[in-house]
PAZA-477150 format. One record per residue (C-alpha): residue in three letters; x, z, y. Coordinates in steps of 0.5 Angstrom, whole numbers, plus 500, padded with zeros to 3 digits. Layout:
BEGIN
+------+-----+-----+-----+
! type !   u !   w !   v !
+------+-----+-----+-----+
!  Ala !   X !   Z !   Y !
...
+------+-----+-----+-----+
***
This chain:
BEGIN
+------+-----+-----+-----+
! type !   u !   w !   v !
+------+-----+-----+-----+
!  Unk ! 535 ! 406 ! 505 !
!  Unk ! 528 ! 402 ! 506 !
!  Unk ! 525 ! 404 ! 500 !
!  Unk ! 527 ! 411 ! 501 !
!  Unk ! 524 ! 412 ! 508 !
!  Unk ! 519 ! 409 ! 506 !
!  Unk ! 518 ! 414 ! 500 !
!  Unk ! 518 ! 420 ! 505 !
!  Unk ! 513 ! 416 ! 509 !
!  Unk ! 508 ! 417 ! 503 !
!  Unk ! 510 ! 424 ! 502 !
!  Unk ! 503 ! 429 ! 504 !
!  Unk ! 506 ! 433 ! 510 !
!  Unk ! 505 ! 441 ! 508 !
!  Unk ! 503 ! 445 ! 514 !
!  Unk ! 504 ! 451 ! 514 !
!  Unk ! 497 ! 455 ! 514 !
!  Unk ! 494 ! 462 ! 515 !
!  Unk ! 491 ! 465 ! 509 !
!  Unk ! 484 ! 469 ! 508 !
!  Unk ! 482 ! 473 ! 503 !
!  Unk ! 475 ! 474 ! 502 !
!  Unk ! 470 ! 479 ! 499 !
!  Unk ! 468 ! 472 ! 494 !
!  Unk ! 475 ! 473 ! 491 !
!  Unk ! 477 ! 465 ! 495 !
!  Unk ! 482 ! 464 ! 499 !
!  Unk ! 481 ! 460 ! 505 !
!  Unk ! 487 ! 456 ! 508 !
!  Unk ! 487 ! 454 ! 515 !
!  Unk ! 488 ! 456 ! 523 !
!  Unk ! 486 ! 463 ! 524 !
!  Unk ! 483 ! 462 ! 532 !
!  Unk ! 479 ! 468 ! 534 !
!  Unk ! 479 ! 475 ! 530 !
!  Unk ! 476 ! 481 ! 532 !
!  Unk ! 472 ! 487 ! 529 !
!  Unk ! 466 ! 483 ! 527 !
!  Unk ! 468 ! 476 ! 525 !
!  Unk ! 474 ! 471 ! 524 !
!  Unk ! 474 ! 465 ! 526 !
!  Unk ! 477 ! 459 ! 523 !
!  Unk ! 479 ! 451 ! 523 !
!  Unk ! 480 ! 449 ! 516 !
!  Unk ! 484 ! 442 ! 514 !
!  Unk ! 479 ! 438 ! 516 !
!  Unk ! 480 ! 441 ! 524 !
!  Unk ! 472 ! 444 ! 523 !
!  Unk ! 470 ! 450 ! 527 !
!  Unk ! 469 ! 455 ! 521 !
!  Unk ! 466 ! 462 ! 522 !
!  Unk ! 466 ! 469 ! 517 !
!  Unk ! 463 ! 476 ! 519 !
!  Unk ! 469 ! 481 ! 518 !
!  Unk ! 465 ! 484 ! 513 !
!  Unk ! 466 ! 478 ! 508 !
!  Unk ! 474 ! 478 ! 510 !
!  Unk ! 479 ! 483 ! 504 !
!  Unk ! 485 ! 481 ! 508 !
!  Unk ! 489 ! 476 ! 513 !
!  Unk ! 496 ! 473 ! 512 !
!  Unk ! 497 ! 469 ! 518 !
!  Unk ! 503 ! 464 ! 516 !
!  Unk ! 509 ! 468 ! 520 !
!  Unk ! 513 ! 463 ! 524 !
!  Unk ! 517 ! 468 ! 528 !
!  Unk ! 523 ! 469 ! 526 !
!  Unk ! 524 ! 476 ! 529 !
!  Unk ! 517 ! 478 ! 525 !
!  Unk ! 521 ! 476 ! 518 !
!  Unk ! 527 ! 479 ! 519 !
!  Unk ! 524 ! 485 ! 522 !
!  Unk ! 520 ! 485 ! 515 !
!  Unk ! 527 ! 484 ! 512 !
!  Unk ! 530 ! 490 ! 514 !
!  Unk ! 524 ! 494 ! 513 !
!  Unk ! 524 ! 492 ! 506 !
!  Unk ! 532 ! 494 ! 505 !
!  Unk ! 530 ! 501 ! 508 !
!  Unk ! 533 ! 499 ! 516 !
!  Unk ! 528 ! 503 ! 519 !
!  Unk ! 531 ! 503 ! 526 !
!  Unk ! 533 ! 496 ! 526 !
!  Unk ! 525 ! 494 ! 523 !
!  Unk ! 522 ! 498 ! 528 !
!  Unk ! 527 ! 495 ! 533 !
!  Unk ! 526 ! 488 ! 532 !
!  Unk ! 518 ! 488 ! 531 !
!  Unk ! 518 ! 491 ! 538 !
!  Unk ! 522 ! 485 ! 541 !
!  Unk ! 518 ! 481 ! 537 !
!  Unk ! 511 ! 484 ! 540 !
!  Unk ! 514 ! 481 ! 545 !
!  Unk ! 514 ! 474 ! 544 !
!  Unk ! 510 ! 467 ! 545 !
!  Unk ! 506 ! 465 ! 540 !
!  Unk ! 499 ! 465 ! 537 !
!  Unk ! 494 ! 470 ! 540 !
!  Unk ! 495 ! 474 ! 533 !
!  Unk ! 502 ! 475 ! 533 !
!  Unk ! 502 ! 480 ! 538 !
!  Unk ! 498 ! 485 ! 536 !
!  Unk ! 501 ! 484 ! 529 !
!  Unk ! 508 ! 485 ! 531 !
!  Unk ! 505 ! 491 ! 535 !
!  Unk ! 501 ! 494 ! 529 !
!  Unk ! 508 ! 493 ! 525 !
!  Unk ! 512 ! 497 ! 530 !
!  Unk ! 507 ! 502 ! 528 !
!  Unk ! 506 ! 502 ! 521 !
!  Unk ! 514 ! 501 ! 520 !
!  Unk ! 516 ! 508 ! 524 !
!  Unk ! 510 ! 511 ! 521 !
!  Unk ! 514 ! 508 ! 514 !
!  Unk ! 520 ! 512 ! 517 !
!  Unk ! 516 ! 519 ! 518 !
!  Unk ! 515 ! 520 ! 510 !
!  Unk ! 523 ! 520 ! 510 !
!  Unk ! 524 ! 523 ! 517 !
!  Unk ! 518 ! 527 ! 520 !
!  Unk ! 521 ! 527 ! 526 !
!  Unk ! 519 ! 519 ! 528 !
!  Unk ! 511 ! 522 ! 525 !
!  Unk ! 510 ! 523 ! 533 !
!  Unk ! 512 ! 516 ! 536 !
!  Unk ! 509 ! 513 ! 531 !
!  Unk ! 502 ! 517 ! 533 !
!  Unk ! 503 ! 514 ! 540 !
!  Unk ! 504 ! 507 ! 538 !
!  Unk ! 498 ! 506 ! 534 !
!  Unk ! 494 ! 510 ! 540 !
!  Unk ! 497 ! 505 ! 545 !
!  Unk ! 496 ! 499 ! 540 !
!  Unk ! 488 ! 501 ! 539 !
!  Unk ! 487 ! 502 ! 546 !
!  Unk ! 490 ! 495 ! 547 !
!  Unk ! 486 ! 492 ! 541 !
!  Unk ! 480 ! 496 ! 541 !
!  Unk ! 476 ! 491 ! 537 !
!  Unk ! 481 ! 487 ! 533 !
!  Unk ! 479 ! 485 ! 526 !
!  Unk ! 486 ! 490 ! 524 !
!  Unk ! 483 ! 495 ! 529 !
!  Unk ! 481 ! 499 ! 522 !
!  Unk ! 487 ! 498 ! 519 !
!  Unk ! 490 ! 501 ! 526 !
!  Unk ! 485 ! 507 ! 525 !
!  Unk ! 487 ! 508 ! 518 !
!  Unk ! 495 ! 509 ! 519 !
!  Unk ! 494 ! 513 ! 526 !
!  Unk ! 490 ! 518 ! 522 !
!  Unk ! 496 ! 518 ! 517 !
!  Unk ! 501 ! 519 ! 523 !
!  Unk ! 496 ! 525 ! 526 !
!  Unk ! 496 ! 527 ! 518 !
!  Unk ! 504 ! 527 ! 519 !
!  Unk ! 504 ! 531 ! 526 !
!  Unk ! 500 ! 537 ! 523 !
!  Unk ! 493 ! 536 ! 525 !
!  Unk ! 490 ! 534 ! 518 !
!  Unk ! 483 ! 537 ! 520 !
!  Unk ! 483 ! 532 ! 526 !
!  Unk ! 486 ! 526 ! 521 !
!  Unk ! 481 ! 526 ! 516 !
!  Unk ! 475 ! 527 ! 521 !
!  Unk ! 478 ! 520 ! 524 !
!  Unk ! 477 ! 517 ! 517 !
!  Unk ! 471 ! 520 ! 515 !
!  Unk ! 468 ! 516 ! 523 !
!  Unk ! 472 ! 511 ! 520 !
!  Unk ! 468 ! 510 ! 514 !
!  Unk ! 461 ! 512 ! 517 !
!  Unk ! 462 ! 506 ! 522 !
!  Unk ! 464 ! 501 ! 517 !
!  Unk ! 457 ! 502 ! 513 !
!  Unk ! 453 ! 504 ! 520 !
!  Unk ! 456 ! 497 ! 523 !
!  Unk ! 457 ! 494 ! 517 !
!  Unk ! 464 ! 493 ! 518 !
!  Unk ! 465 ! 492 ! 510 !
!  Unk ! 465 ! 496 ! 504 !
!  Unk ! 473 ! 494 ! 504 !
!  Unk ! 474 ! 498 ! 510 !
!  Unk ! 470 ! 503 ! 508 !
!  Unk ! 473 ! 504 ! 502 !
!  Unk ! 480 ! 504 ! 504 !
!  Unk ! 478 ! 509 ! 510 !
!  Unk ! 476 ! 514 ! 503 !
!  Unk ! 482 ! 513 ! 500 !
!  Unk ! 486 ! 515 ! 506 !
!  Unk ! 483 ! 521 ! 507 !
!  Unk ! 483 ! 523 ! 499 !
!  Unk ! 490 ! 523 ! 500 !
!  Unk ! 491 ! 527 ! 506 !
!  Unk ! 487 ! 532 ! 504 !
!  Unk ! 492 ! 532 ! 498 !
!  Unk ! 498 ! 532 ! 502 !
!  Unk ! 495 ! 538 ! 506 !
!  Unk ! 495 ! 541 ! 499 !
!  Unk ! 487 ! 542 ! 500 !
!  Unk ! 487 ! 540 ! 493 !
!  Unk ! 480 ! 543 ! 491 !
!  Unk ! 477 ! 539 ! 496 !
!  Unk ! 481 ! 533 ! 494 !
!  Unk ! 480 ! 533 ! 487 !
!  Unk ! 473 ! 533 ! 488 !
!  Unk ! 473 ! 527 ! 494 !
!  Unk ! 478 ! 523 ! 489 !
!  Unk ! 474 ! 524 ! 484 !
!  Unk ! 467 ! 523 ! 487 !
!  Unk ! 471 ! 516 ! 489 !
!  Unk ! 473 ! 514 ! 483 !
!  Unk ! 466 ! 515 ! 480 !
!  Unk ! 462 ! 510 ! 486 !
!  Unk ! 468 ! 505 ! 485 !
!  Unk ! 467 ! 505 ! 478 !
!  Unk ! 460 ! 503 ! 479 !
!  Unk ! 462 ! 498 ! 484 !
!  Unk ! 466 ! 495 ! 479 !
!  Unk ! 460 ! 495 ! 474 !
!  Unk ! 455 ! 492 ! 478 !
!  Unk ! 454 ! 484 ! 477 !
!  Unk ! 452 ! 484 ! 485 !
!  Unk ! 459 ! 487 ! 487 !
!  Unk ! 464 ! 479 ! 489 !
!  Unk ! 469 ! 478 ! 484 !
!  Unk ! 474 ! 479 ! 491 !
!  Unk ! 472 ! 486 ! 492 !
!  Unk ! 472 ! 487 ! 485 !
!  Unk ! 479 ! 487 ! 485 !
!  Unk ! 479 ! 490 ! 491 !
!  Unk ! 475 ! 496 ! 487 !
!  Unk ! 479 ! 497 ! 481 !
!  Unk ! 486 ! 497 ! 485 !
!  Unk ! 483 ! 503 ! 489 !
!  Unk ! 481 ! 507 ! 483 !
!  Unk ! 487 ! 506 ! 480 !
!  Unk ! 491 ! 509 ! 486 !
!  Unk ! 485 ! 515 ! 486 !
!  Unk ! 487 ! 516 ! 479 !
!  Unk ! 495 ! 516 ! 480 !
!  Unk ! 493 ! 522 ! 486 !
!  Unk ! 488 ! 525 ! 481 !
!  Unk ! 493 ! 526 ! 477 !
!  Unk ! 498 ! 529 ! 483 !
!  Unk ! 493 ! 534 ! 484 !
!  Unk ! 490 ! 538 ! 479 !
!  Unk ! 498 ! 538 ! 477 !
!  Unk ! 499 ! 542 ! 485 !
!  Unk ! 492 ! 545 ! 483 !
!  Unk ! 493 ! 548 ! 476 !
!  Unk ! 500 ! 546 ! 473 !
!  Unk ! 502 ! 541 ! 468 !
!  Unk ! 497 ! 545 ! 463 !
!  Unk ! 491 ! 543 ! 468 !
!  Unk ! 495 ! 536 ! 468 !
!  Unk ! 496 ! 534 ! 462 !
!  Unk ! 488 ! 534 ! 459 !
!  Unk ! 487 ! 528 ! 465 !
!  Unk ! 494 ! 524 ! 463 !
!  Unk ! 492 ! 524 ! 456 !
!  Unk ! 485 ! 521 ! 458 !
!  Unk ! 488 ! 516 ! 462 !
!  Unk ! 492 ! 513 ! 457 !
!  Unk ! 486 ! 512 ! 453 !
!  Unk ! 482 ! 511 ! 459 !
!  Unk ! 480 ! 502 ! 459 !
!  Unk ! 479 ! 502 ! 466 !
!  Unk ! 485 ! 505 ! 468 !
!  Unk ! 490 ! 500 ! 469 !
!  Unk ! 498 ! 499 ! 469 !
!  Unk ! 500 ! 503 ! 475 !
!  Unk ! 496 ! 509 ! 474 !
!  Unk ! 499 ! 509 ! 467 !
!  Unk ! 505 ! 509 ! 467 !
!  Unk ! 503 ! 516 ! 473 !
!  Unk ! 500 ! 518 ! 467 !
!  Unk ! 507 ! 517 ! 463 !
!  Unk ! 511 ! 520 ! 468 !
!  Unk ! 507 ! 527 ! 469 !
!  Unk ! 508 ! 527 ! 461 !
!  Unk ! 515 ! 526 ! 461 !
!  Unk ! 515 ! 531 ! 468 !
!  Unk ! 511 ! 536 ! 463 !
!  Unk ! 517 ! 534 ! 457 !
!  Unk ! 523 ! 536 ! 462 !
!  Unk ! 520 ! 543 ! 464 !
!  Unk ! 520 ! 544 ! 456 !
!  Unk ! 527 ! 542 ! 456 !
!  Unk ! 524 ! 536 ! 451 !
!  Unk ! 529 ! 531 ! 454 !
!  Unk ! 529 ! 526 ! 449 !
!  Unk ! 521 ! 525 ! 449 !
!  Unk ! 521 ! 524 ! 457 !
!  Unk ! 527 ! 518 ! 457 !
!  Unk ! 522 ! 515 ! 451 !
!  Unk ! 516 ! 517 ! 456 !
!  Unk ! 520 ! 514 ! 462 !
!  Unk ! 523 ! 508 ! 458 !
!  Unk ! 517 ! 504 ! 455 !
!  Unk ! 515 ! 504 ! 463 !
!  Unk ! 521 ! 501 ! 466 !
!  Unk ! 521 ! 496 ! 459 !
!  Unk ! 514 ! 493 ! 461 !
!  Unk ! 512 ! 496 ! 468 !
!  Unk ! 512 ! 489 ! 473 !
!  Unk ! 518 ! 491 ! 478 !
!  Unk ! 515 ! 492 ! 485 !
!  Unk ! 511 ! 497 ! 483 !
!  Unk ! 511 ! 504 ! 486 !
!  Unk ! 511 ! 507 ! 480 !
!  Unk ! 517 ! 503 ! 478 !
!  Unk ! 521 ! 508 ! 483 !
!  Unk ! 519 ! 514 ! 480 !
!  Unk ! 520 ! 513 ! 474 !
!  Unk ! 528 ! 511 ! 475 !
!  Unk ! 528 ! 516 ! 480 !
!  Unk ! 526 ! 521 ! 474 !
!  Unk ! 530 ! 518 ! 469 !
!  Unk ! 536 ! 518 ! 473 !
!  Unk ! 535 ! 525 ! 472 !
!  Unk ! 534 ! 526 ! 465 !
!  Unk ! 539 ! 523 ! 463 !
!  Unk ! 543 ! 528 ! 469 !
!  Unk ! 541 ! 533 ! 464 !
!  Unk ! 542 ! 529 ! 458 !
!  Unk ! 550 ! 530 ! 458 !
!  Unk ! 549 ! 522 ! 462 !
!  Unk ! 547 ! 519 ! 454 !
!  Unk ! 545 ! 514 ! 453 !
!  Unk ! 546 ! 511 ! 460 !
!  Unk ! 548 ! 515 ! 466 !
!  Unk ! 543 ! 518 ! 471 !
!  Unk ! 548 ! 513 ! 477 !
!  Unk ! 546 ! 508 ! 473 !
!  Unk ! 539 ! 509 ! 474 !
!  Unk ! 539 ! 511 ! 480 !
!  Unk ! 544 ! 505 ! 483 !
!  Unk ! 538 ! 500 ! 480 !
!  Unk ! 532 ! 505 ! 485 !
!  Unk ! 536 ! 503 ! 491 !
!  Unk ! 537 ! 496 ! 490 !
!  Unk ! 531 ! 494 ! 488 !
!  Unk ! 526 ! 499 ! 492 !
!  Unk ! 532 ! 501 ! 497 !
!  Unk ! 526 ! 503 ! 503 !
!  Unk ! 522 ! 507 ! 498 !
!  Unk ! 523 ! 515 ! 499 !
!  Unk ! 525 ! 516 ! 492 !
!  Unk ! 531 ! 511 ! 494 !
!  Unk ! 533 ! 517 ! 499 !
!  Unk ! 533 ! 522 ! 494 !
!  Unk ! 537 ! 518 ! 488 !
!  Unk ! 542 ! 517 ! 494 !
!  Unk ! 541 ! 524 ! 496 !
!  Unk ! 542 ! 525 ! 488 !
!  Unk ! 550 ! 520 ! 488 !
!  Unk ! 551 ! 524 ! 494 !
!  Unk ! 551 ! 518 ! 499 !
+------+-----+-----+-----+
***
């Protein structure tokens, strides 16, 4: 018994830190104490004060301790709307470290705006959150990532006008204040999006289009940190898939077809926008009533695609449905669409595969 206790005397104590992303690509353990609009500051493990300017920060991951806040995350991850927004707003509520309210605040906001893609009636409420939270923590260091789903919730209400004018404020005071290139370019890609989901797709071809361009010089140029590099290319991949999206809204599959092709080809494009390609080409095969083609399309995704993917949704949502028009061979449509609803159970192609089963 001595020996053993003596043992676990000698083992390191691990305590639990919070993590920072930065723009050089490293990331800092440490206790986050102050975290605004401009700067974070820090202990580090030898308890020395430490301090960044927001513009240097990627993102922060505060270690969660609050089990409230972790079973809220649960349920938003299973699909369980009403119960995550519940419980992120009783954990807003509770004592703890000075981030953790508006954290759990800024969850109940983002986790109803989550629900408004299913059910666009909670599009409203979630508007009112985000506006009370900003009018709380109007210089916090999540106050970009607040402004950003706001103008996604007023896109949802209707006002797509009003929402990408908010962004295009938000990525004029990022480089006015030099709030970051990571806010920036975040607050750039909301508001391709919104013009796309608008179904202002001239506009948003040449925005998204325009973006990926200075994205990729980003990428090229020796100055630009390895963190925010990374960054780049995860942004550019996600314009490429919404590229894609909308010179199919603008032209149809002909109009798709030629870009799909190219990103296939493309070195930069990376898995993600990849298999969008591959889904659009299965999606041009299916309208063809090549339904073979599509299932081999859509099976080399699901072989090799890394799980949590958003595509990976898309593409079993999909082959459920060919394989419904393929007579269920070789494996029935339910078989896919059952897979979809465990492994992505809050994505919206989940509700339509339950919509598909009938549930």
């Amino acid at each position: 018994m001595l020996i053993l206790s003596s043992l676990l005397l000698a083992l390191p104590c691990v305590i639990p830190q919070d993590q920072i992303l930065t723009t050089s690509g490293s990331k800092l353990l440490g206790k986050l104490t102050t975290i605004s609009k401009t700067e974070v500051q820090f202990e580090n493990a030898a308890e020395e004060a430490q301090t960044l300017s927001a513009a240097e920060v990627i993102a922060l991951h505060p270690q969660i301790r609050s089990e409230l806040m972790l079973r809220a995350d649960s349920f938003l991850a299973a699909g369980d709307f009403q119960n995550a927004v519940n419980t992120f707003e009783l954990a807003s509520s509770e004592v703890g470290a000075d981030w953790l309210a508006p954290l759990a605040s800024l969850r109940h906001g983002e986790s109803l705006l989550a629900w408004a893609v299913i059910d666009g009636t909670r599009a409203a409420e979630a508007k009112s959150t985000l506006e009370q939270w900003l009018t709380q923590w109007p210089d916090h260091f999540w106050s970009s990532r607040a402004r950003i789903a706001l103008a996604q919730a007023q896109a949802a209400t209707g006002d797509a006008d009003g929402a990408t004018a908010a962004l295009q404020a938000l990525a004029d005071e990022a480089f006015n204040e030099n709030l970051g290139e990571a806010v920036l370019y975040r607050a750039t890609m909301a508001r391709c999006r919104i013009y796309h989901n608008d179904g202002q797709a001239q506009i948003a071809e040449s925005s998204i289009k325009d973006l990926i361009s200075k994205l990729e010089r980003k990428v090229d140029t020796r100055e630009t940190p390895s963190g925010l590099a990374s960054l780049f290319s995860e942004i550019s991949d996600e314009a490429r898939t919404l590229l894609g999206d909308s010179l199919l809204q603008k032209g149809g599959f002909s109009a798709a077809r030629t870009y799909w092709e190219s990103v296939l080809r493309n070195k930069r494009a990376g898995a993600s926008s990849k298999a969008s390609a591959k889904i659009g080409l299965a999606l041009e095969a299916i309208d063809k009533g090549e339904l073979r083609k599509a299932q081999l399309l859509l099976a080399g995704i699901i072989a090799t695609l890394p799980n949590q993917s958003p595509a990976m949704a898309h593409a079993l949502f999909v082959m459920g449905q060919v394989s419904s028009k393929n007579g269920d061979t070789p494996t029935p449509g339910s078989t896919y669409w059952n897979e979809l609803i465990d492994s992505h159970p809050g994505s919206p192609w989940a509700v339509q595969a339950r919509q598909a089963l009938g549930n």
